[in-house]
C-alpha positions as CSV (number, residue, x, y, z in Angstrom):
1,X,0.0,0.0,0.0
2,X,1.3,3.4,-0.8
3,X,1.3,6.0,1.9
4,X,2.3,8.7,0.4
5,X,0.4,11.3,-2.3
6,X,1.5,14.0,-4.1
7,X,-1.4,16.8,-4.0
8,X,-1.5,19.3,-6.3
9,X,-3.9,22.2,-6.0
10,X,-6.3,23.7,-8.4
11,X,-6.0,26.8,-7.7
12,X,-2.2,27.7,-8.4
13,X,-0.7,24.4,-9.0
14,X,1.2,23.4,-6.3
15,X,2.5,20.0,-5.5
16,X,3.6,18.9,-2.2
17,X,4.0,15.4,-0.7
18,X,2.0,14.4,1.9
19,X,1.7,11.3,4.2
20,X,-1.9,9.8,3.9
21,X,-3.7,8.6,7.3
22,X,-4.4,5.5,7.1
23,X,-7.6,4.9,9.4
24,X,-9.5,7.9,8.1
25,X,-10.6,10.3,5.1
26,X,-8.8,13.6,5.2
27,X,-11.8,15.9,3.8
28,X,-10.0,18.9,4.6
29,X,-6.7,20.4,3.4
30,X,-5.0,24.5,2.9
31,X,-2.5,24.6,0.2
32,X,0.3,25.4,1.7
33,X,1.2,28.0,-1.1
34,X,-2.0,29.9,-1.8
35,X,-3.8,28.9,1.4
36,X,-6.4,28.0,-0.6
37,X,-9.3,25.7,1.5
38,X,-9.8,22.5,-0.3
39,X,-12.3,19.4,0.1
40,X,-13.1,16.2,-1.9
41,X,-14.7,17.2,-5.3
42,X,-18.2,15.6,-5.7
43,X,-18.5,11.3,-5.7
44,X,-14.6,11.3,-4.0
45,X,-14.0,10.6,-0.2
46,X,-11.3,12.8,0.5
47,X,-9.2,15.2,-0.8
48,X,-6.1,12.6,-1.8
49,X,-8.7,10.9,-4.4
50,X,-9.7,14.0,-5.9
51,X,-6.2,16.1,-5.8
52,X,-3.4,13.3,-5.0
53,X,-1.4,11.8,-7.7
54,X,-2.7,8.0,-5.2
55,X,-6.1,6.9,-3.9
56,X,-6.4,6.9,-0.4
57,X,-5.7,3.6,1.5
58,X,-8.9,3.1,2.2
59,X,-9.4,3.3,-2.0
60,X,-6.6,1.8,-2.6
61,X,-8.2,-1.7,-0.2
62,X,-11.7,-0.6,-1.8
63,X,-13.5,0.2,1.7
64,X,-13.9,3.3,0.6
């Protein structure tokens, strides 16, 4: 299982790694750059499915 997810955000494009947790869903996130708020986009259970360059590792097992 991978635990680690590059995000990148929307707004300005920003990449940074992050370390995912693996007994929840992180729904919230601030870029660090642009300190822009982010949450999962519509049908995704948190932000590293919707932004990360890897599911989640609740995804990645499918209990998601």
């Amino acid at each position: 299982m991978h635990l680690k997810s590059i995000v990148k955000c929307p707004q300005c494009d920003f990449e940074k790694e992050e370390t995912m947790p693996t007994d929840t869903c992180q729904i919230f996130y601030q870029c660090p750059n642009c300190k822009a708020p982010l949450g999962p986009k519509q049908g995704d259970c948190c932000i590293f499915c919707s932004y990360g360059s890897v599911k989640c590792p609740a995804k990645q097992k499918e209990d998601c």
